[in-house]
DRENKE-210541 format. One line per field, with one value per residue (C-alpha): residue in one letter; y, z, x. Coordinates in Angstrom, 3 decimals, decimal comma, always signed. Example, Ala and Ser with C-alpha at 12.3 -4.5 7.8 and 13.67 -1.06 7.14 Angstrom:
BEGIN
rest A  S;
v -4,500  -1,060;
w +7,800  +7,140;
u +12,300  +13,670;
***
This chain:
BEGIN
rest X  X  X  X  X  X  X  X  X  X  X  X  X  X  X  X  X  X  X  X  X  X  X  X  X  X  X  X  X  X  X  X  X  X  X  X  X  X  X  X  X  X  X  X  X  X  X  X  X  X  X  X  X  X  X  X  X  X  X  X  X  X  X  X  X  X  X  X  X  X  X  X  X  X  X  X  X  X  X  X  X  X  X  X  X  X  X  X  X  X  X  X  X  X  X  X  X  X  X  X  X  X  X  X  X  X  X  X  X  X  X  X  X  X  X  X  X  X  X  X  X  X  X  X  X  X  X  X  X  X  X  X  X  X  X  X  X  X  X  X  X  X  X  X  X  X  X  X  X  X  X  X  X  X  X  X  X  X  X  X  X  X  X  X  X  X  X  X  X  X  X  X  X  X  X  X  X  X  X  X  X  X  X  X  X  X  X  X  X  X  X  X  X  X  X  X  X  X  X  X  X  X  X  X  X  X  X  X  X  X  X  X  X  X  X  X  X  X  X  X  X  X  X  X  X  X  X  X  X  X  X  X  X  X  X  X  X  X  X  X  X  X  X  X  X  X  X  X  X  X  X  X  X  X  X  X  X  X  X  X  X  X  X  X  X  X  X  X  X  X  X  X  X  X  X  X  X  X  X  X  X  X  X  X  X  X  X  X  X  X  X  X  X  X  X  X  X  X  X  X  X  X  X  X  X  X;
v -4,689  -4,703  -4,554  -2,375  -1,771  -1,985  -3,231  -6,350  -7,336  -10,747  -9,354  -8,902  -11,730  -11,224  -9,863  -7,122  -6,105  -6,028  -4,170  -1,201  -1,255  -1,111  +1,714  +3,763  +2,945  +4,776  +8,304  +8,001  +8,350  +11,519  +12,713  +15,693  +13,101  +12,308  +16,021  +16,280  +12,434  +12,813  +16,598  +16,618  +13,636  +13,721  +11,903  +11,756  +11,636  +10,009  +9,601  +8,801  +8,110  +10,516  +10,463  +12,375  +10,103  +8,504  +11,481  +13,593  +11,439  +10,476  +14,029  +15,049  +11,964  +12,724  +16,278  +15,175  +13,583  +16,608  +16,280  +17,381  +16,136  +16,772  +15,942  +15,238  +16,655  +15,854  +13,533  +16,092  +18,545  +15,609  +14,377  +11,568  +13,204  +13,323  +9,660  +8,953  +5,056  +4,394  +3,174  +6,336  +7,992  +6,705  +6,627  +10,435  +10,928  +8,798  +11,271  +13,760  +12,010  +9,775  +7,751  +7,329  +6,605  +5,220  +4,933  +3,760  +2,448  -1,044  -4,136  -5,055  -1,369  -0,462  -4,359  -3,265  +0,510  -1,248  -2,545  +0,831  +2,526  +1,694  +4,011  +2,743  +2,379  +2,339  +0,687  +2,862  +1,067  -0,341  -0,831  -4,260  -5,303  -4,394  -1,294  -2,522  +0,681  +0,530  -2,523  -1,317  +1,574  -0,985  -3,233  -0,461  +0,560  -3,360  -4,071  -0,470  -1,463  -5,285  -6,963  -9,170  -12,854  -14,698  -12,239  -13,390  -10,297  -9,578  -8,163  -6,812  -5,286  -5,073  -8,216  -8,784  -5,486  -4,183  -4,228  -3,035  -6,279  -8,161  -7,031  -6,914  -10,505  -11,947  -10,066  -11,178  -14,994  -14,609  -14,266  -16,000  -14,722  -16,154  -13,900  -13,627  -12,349  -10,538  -9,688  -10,318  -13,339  -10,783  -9,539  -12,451  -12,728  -13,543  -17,245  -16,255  -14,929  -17,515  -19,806  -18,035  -17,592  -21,273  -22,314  -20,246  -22,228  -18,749  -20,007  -18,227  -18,415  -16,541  -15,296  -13,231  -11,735  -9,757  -10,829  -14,920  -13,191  -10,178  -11,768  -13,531  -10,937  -8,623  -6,341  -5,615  -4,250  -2,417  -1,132  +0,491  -1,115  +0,587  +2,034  +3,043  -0,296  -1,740  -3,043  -3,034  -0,137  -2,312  -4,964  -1,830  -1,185  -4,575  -4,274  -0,735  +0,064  -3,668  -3,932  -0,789  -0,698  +1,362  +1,896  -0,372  -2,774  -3,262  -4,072  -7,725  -7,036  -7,120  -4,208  -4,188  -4,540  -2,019  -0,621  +0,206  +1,567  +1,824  +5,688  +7,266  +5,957  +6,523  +5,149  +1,709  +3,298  +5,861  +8,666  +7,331  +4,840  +7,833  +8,498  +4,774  +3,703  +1,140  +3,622  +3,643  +4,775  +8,096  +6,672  +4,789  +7,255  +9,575  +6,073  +6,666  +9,460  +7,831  +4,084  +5,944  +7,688  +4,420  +2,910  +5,614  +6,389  +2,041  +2,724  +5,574  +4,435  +0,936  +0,863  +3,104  +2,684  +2,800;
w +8,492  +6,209  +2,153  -0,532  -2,138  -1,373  -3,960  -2,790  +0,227  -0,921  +0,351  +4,071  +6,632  +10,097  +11,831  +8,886  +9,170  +13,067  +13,017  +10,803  +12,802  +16,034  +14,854  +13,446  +17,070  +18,720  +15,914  +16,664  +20,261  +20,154  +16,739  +17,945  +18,783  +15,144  +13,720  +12,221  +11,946  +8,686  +8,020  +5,039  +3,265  -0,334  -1,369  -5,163  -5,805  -9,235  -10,110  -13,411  -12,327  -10,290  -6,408  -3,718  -0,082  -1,203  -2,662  +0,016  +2,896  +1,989  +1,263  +5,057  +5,978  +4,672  +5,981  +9,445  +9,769  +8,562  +4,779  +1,967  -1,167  -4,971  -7,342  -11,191  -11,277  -13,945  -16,765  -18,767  -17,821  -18,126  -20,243  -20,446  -22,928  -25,469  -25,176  -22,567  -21,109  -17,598  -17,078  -17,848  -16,206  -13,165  -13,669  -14,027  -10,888  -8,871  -8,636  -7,036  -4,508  -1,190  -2,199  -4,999  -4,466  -7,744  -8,975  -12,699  -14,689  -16,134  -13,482  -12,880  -13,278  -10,350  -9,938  -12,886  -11,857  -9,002  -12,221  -12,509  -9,432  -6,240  -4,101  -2,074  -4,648  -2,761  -4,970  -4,638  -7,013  -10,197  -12,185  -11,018  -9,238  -5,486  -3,477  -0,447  +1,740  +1,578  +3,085  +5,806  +7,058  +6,329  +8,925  +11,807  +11,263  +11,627  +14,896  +16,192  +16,246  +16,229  +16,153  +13,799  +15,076  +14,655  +12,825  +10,238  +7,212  +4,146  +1,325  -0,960  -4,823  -7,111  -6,840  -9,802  -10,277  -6,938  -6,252  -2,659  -2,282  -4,143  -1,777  +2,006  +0,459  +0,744  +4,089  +6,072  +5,175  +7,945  +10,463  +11,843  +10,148  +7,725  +4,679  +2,707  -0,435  -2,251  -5,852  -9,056  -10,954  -13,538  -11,021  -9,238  -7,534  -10,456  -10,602  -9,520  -6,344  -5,210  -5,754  -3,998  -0,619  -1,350  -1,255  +1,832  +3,679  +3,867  +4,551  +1,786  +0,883  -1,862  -2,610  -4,499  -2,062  +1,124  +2,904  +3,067  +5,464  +6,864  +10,206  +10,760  +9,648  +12,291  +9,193  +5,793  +3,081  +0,551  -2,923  -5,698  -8,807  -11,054  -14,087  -15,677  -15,173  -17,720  -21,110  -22,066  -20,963  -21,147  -19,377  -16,437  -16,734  -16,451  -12,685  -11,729  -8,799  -7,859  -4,529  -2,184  +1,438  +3,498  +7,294  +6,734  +4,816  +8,129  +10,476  +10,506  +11,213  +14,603  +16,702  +16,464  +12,880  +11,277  +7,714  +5,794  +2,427  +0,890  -0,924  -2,935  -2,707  -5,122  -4,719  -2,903  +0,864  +0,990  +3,116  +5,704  +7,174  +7,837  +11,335  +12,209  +15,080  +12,194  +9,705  +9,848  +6,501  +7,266  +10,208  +8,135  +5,519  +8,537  +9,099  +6,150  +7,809  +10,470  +8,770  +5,462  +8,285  +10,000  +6,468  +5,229  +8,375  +8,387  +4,536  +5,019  +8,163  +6,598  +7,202  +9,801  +13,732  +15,248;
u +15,357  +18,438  +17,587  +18,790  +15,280  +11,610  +9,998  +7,117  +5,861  +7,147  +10,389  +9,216  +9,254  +7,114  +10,588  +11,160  +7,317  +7,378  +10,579  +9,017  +5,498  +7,747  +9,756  +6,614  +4,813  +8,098  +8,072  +4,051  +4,690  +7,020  +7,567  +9,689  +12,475  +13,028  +13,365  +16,538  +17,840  +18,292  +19,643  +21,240  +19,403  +17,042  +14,676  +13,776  +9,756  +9,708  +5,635  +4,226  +0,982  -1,187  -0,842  -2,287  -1,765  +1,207  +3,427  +2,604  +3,213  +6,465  +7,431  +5,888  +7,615  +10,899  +10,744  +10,045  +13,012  +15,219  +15,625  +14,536  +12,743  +12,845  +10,054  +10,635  +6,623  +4,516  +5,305  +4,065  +6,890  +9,641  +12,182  +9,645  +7,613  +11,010  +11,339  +13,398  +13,665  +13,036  +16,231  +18,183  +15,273  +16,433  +19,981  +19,712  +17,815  +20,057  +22,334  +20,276  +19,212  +20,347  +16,957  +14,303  +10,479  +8,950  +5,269  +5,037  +1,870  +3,855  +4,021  +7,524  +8,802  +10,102  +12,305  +13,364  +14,824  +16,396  +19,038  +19,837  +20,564  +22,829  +20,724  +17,275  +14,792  +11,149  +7,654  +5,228  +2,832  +3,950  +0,622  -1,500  +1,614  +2,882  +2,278  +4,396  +4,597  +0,394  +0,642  +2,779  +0,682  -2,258  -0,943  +0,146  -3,665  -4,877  -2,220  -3,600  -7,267  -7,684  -3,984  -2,205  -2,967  -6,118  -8,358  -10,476  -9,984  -11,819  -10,813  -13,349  -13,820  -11,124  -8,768  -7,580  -6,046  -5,763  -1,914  -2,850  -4,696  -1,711  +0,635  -1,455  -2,827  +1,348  +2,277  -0,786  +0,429  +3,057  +0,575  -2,316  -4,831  -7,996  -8,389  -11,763  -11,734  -15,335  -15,503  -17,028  -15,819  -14,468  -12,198  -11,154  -7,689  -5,233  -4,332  -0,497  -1,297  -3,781  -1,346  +1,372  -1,183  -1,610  +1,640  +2,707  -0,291  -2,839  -6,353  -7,373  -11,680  -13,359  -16,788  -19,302  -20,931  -20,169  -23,337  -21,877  -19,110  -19,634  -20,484  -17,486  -14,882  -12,761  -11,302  -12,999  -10,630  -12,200  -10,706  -12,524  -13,002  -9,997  -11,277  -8,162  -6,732  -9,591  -8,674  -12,414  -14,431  -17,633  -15,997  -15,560  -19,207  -20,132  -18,987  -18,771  -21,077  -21,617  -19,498  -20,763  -21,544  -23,758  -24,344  -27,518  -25,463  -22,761  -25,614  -24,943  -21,387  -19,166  -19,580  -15,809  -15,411  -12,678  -13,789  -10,063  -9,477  -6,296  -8,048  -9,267  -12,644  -15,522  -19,284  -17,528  -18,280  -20,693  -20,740  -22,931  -20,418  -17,794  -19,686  -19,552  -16,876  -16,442  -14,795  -10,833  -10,032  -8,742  -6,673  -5,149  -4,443  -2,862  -0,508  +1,354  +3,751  +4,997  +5,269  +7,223  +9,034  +9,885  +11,311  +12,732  +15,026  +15,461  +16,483  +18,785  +20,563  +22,143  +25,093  +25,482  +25,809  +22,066;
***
């Protein structure tokens, strides 16, 4: 894979994806092998939203591969609460750092940044937008358990604001796979992706309810309905607690269905389904160190002789 910045999974064609799952299958066999790669290196954590999975695993990430990271911590604490833009946010930050990780509340954010900066800018998670390195780790975990090629995946809960479903929605298009998506109308997918999954050919169905589905599905995706991402609080209440699953409520399914969530989870999964062989979750949560491993060593290595 050969690109500047990371910033949607629009970006990634089946070779690029394949060529980062590949990589992340060879640090997952023998991690030992890639202390040290990149002595020397820093990566900038710039988050101005909250983050537990995804600012930790690329700062395990980065240190497993020999460098170091710095962290402009909270907004709080920042020059962000004197005013200052993005833009010089970033330009400032550049210069600390080899390579910049990026979480920001406004959609479009971190394309933006990349207008600023000449070093690897990574998305992770611009508002309702793109969360591409999610949908990395979320396919290692799907090619680990059930493959990549003719599975039938559903994608459940928040759609419309979900930019982990935005972005696993456009990367599973270059594969053979039939996608299923469960919500609320409220929180349908927005018109702008379906049309994009249209127009790349996805066999794309959606529904109200899990129950017209469940039987047929190898994978079921499910996201938490996003409070904070709610113009209307009583719009949020209208649908909070609708989509949840049980052990009871999986009975129907494959014995081989694979439960994901992209985290942090709230009243969607309950606890019950955590001792199912179904449950994956945390699996896939673990899968963030070695895929962010994977693209950051891709990332940092351009240009030089692999």
């Amino acid at each position: 894979m050969r690109q500047d910045h990371l910033i949607s999974a629009t970006q990634l064609s089946r070779a690029d994806i394949e060529a980062v799952l590949d990589r992340a299958a060879e640090i997952d066999a023998d991690p030992s092998a890639w202390q040290g790669r990149h002595e020397g290196s820093i990566l900038g954590l710039c988050f101005f939203e909250p983050s537990t999975r995804t600012r930790m695993s690329f700062d395990t990430a980065m240190k497993r591969l020999g460098g170091r990271t710095i962290d402009m911590g909270a907004v709080e604490s920042s020059s962000v609460k004197k005013g200052e833009t993005l833009a010089d946010t970033m330009r400032v930050l550049e210069g600390y750092a080899d390579a910049l990780v990026l979480r920001h509340p406004s959609e479009g954010s971190a394309k933006m940044a990349t207008e600023f900066v000449d070093v690897p800018l990574i998305n992770a998670g611009d508002g309702a937008g793109q969360h591409p390195t999610q949908t990395l780790l979320d396919l290692y975990t799907m090619r680990q358990n059930v493959g990549l090629d003719d599975v039938t995946v559903g994608i459940m809960g928040d759609l419309k604001y979900g930019r982990t479903v935005h972005s696993l929605a456009s990367a599973l298009t270059n594969f053979d796979t039939r996608q299923h998506f469960v919500s609320p109308e409220s929180l349908r997918l927005p018109r702008s992706v379906r049309y994009d999954l249209h127009e790349s050919g996805a066999q794309v169905r959606e529904h109200t309810a899990l129950d017209d589905v469940l039987s047929e599905l190898d994978i079921l995706y499910v996201t938490r309905i996003q409070r904070e991402r709610f113009p209307d609080e009583n719009e949020y209440l209208k649908v909070a607690g609708e989509y949840q699953i049980s052990a009871d409520d999986l009975r129907a399914a494959k014995d081989s269905l694979t439960v994901m969530h992209p985290l942090p989870r709230v009243d969607e999964i309950a606890p019950d389904v955590d001792h199912t062989a179904h449950a994956t979750y945390f699996e896939q949560a673990h899968n963030g160190v070695p895929v962010r491993m994977a693209l950051l060593d891709m990332l940092l290595s351009e240009g030089e002789d692999e």
